[in-house]
C-alpha positions in Angstrom: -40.1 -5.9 15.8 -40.2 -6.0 11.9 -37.2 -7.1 10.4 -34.9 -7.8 13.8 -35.0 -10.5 16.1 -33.2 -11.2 19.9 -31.1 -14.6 19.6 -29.5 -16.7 22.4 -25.7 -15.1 23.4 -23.1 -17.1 21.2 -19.4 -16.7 21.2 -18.3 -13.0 20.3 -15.5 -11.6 18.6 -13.0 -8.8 18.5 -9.2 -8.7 17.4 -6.3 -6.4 15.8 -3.3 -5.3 14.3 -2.0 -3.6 11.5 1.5 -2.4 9.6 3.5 -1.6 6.3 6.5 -1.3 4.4 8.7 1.8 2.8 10.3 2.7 6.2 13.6 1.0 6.5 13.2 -2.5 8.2 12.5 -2.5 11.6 14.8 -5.1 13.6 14.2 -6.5 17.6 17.4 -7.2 19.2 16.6 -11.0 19.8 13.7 -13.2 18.5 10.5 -13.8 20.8 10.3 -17.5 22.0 7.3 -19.8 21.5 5.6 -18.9 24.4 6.5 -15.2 25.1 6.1 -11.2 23.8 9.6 -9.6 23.1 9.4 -5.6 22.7 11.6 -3.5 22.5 12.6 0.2 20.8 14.5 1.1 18.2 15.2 4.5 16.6 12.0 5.6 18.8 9.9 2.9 17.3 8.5 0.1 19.4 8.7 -3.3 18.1 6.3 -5.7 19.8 6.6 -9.7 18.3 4.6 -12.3 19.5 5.9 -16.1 19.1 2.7 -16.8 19.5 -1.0 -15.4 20.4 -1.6 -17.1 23.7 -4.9 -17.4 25.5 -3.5 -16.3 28.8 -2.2 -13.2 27.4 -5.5 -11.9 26.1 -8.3 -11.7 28.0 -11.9 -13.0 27.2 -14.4 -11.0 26.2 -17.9 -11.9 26.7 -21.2 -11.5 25.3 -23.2 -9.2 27.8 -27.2 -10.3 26.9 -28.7 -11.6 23.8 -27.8 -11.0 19.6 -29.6 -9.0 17.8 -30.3 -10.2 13.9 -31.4 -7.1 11.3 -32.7 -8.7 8.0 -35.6 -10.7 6.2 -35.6 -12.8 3.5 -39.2 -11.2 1.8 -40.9 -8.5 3.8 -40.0 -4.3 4.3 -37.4 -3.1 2.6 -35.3 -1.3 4.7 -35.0 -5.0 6.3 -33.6 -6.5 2.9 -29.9 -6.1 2.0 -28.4 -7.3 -1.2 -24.6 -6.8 -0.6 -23.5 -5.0 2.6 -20.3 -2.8 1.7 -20.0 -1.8 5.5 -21.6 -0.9 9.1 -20.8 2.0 11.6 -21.2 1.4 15.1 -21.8 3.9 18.0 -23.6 3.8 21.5 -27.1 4.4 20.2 -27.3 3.0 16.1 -25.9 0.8 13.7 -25.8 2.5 10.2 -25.2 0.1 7.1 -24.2 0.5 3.8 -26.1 -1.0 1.3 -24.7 -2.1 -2.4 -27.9 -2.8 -4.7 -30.0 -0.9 -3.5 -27.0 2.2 -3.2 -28.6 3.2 0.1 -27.5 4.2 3.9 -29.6 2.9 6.4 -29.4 3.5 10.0 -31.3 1.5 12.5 -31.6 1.9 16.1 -29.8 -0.1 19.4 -32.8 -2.3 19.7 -32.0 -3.2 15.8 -35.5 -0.8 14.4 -35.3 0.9 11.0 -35.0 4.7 11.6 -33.8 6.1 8.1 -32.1 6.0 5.2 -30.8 8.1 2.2 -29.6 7.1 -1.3 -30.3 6.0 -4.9 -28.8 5.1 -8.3 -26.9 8.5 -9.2 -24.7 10.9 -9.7 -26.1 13.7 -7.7 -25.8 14.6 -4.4 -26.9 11.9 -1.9 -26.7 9.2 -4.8 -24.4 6.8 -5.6 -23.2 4.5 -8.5 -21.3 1.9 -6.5 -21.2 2.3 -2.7 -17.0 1.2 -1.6 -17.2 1.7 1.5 -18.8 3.8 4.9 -16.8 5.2 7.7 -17.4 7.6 10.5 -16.0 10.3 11.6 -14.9 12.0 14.7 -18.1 14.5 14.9 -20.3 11.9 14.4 -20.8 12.4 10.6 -20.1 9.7 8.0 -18.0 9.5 4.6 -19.6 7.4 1.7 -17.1 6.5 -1.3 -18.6 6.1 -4.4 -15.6 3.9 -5.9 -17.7 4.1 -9.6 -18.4 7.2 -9.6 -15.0 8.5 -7.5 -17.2 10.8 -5.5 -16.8 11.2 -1.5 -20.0 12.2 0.3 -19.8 13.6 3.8 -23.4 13.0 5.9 -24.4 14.7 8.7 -25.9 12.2 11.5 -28.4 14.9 13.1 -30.0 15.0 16.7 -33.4 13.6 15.6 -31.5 10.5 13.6 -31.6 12.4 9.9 -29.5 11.8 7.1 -28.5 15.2 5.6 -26.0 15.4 3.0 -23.2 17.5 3.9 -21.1 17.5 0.8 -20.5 15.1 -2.6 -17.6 15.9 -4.3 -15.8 13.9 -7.4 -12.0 13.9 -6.7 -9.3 14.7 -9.3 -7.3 11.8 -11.3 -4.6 10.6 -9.0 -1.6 8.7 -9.5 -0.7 5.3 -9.8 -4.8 4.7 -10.4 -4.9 5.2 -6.5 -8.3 4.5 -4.7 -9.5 6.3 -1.6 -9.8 3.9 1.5 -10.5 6.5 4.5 -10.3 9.6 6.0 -8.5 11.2 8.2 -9.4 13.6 11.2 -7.6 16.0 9.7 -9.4 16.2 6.1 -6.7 14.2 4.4 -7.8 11.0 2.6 -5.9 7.8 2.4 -4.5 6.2 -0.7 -3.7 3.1 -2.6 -2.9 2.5 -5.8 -0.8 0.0 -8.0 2.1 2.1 -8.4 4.4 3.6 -11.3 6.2 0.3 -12.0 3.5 -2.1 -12.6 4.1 -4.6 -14.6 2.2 -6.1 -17.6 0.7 -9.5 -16.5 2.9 -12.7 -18.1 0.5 -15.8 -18.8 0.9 -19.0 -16.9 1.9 -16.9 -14.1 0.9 -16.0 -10.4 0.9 -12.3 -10.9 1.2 -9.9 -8.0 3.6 -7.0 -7.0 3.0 -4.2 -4.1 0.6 -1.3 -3.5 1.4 2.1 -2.7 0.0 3.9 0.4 0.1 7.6 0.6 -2.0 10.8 2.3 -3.2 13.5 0.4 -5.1 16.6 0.9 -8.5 16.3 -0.6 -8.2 19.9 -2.5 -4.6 19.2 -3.6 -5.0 15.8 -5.4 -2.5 13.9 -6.8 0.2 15.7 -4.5 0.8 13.0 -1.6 2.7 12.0 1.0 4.0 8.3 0.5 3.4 5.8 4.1 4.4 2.6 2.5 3.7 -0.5 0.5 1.6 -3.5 0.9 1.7 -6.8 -1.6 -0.8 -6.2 -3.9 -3.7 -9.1 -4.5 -2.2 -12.2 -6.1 -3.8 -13.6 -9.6 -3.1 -16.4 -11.9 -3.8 -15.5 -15.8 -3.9 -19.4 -17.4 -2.2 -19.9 -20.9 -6.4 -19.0 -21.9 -6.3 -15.7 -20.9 -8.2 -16.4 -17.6 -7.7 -15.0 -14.7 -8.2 -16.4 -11.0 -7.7 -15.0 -7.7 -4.6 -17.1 -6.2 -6.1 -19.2 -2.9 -5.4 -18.9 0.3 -4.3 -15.2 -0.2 -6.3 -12.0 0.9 -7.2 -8.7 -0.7 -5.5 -5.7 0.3 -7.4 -4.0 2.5 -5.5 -3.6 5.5 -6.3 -0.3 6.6 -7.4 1.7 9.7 -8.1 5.0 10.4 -7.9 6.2 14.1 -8.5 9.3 15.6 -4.7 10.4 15.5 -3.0 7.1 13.8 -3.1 5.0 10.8 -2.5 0.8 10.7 -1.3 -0.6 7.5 -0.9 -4.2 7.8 0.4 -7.2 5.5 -0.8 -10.8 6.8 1.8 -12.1 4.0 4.8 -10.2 6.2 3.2 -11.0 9.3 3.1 -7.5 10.1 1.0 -4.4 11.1 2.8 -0.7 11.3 1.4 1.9 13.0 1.9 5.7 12.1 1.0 9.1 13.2 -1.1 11.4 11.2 2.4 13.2 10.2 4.1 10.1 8.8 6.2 8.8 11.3 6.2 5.0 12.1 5.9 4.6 15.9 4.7 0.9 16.4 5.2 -2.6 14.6 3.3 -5.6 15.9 4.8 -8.9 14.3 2.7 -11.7 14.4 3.4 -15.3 14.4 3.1 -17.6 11.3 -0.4 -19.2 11.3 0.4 -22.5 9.8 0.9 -24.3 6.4 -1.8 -24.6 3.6 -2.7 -28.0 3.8 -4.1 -30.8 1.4 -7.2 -30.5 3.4 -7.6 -26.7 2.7 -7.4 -27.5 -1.1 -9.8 -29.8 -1.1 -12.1 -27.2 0.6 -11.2 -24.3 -1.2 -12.0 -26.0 -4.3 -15.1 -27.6 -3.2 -16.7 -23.9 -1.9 -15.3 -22.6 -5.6 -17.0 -25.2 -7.7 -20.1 -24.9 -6.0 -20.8 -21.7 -7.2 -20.6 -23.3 -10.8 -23.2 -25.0 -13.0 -22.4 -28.3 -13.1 -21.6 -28.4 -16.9 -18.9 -25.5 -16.3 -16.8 -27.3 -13.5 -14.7 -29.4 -15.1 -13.2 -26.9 -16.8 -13.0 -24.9 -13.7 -11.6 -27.9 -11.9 -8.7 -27.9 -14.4 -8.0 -24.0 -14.1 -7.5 -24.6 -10.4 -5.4 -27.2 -10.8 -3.0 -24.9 -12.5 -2.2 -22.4 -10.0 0.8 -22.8 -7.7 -0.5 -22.7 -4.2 1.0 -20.9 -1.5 2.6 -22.5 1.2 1.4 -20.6 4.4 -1.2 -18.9 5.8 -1.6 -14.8 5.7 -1.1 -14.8 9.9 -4.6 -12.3 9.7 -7.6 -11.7 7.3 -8.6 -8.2 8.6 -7.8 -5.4 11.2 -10.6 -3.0 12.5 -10.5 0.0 15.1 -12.6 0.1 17.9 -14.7 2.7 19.4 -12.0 3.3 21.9 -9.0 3.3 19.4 -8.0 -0.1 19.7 -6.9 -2.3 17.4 -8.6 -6.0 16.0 -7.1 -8.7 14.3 -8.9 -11.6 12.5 -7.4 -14.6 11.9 -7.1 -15.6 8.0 -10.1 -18.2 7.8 -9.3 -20.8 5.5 -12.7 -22.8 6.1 -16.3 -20.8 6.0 -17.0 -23.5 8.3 -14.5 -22.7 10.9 -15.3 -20.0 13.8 -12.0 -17.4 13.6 -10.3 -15.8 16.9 -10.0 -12.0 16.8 -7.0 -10.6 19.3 -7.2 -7.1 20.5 -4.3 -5.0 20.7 -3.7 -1.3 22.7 -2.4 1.8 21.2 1.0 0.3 22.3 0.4 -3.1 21.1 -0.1 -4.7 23.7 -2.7 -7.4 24.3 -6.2 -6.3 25.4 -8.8 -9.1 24.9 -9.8 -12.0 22.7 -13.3 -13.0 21.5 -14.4 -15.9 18.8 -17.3 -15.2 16.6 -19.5 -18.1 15.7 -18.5 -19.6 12.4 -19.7 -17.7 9.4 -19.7 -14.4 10.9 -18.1 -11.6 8.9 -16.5 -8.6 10.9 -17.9 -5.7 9.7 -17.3 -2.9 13.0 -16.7 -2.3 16.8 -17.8 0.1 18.8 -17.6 0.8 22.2 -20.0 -2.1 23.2 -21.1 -3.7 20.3 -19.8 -5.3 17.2 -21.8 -6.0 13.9 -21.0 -8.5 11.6 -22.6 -10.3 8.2 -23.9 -13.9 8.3 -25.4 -15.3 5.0 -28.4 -18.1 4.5 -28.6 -20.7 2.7 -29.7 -19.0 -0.1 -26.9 -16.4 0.4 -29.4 -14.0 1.4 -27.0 -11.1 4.0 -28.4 -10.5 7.3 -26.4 -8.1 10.1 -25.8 -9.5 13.5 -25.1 -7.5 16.7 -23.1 -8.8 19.2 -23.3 -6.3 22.8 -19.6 -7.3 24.9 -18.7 -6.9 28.4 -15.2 -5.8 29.0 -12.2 -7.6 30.9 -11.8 -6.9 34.1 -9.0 -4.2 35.0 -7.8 -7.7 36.5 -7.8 -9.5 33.8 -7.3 -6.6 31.0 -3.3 -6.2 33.4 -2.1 -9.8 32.5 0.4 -8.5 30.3 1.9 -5.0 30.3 4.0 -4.2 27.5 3.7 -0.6 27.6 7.3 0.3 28.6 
């Protein structure tokens, strides 16, 4: 077929969890060990820490047939993507989100273009800078246009069209808050930098925490405050420069179920789930991930220089050189819901070259599977068989892979029950 191809299985993927801050601190009555999961309940919230992510505990999951690889270097363009802001996964398509080119495409199981919809625009069904895609519980999708601050809803019909449902521009907010999903109940899902930020001091790692709130879409900027989350990290030099700090990770640790919401921090170690009314019900704690070492200096800067003309690094060498590095690891890059409402975590991947574990947790917390994605692969979705991720060539060119999954055994998926 044009534009998709059926590789050899590889190593698959899939892990979770997710949390915040505002609520009072959560405490367990003791500490886990090394080895083991402590939960326990407090105040009607359950606490589940991990001393660490054991194989035993989570289940493989395995590749069912073959990968499927969506994407050409020169050829159709409905094959050729520039930037992908984001996929959606269900039983039958994969629909992708397109930055250049500010279109939706949707291509079928077997990886075929079906259709698309979207241009350059500020009408309906256009877009000046696509944020991000998400799907929603009738099958429709939401497209935020983070340029334009317009939310398109897109009907999905029965014969595969695209038809535009609604494209609205929402009202100022506070605290220069910035849609990141929707909830089944119409309400949309804030963050912003807050009332109290402060001005950035030079020759200093500037950061500070983000606010998360609901709101209802008509009734923008009242909202309903979840939490915080630290806010990305940067270093402005004595010159006025400014450079994301290493070894940290942007804040977008958000995921929208069908009646909960994870906020996660993989600076805390932490991922808090709430209901759609507010209340916190579960904390996952995670265990550290390790120390930055000299070795992942050396590769950071190596990957950031590359992307330099040679004349320019030495002075990019020096700016590096300035910023205080952290000393951990964020314990998790990214969380992602499932098809079936669960939750995936990805460890923080301080090496492109390096193939990261996702670990799969229940609506409880508990452990459901774990999968390893080959190295370079960039979690994108899960659905209820299939996850879709981003690899990039050696000319940086995006392709979309598709990974199908066989589930754990009910055997296997029992070896730890910490459902209470």
């Amino acid at each position: 077929m044009t534009g998709a191809r059926r590789s050899t299985p590889v190593a698959l993927l899939a892990v979770l969890v997710a949390a915040c801050q505002d609520h009072p601190p959560v405490t367990a009555d003791a500490p886990p060990t090394d080895e083991g999961i402590f939960v326990t309940d407090s105040s009607g919230v359950r606490v589940i820490a991990y001393g660490a992510l054991h194989e035993d505990h989570f289940p493989r999951v395995r590749l069912l047939e073959g990968v499927d690889t969506i994407g050409v270097d020169f050829g159709e363009e409905a094959y050729h993507f520039s930037h992908i802001r984001g996929a959606v996964v269900t039983d039958e398509s994969i629909v992708v989100a397109d930055q250049l080119s500010r279109e939706i495409r949707m291509f079928d199981g077997e990886g075929r273009f079906v259709t698309g919809l979207g241009a350059e625009g500020e009408g309906p069904g256009e877009f000046e800078a696509i944020s991000w895609i998400q799907g929603g519980l009738d099958g429709n999708l939401f497209v935020w246009d983070g340029q334009g601050y317009r939310l398109t809803s897109i009907a999905v019909g029965g014969d595969s069209a695209l038809t535009v449902l609604s494209s609205r521009r929402l009202s100022i907010v506070p605290w220069e808050a910035q849609p990141m999903g929707v909830l089944t109940d119409g309400r949309i899902m804030l963050v912003g930098s807050g009332p109290d930020r402060a001005s950035p001091s030079l020759g200093k790692v500037n950061g500070g925490e983000m606010l998360v709130g609901l709101a209802n879409a008509e009734m923008l900027p009242k909202m309903d405050r979840l939490g915080t989350v630290p806010s990305q990290p940067v270093y402005f030099s004595n010159d006025s420069r400014i450079v994301r700090v290493p070894f940290t990770v942007l804040p977008d640790y958000y995921a929208i179920g069908l009646d909960d919401v994870w906020i996660g921090s993989g600076t805390r170690r932490e991922i808090r789930k709430f209901d759609l009314d507010g209340r916190l019900r579960v904390v996952l704690r995670l265990p550290p991930q390790g120390a930055v070492t000299d070795r992942d200096i050396e590769e950071f800067i190596r990957m950031d220089l590359a992307a330099y003309p040679e004349n320019e690094r030495p002075l990019r060498r020096n700016l590096l050189s300035e910023i205080p590095m952290p000393n951990e690891l964020p314990a998790f890059d990214r969380i992602i819901l499932d098809g079936r409402g669960r939750l995936w975590v990805g460890a923080f991947n301080s090496a492109s070259s390096a193939a990261v574990p996702w670990h799969g947790f229940d609506q409880h917390g508990c452990p459901v599977g774990r999968v390893v994605p080959p190295a370079g692969v960039h979690m994108l979705a899960v659905g209820r068989n299939r996850i879709a991720g981003e690899v990039r060539d050696d000319l940086g060119v995006p392709r979309l892979v598709v990974f199908r999954f066989l589930e754990p055994s009910p055997a296997d998926s029992a070896r730890v029950d910490c459902s209470g």
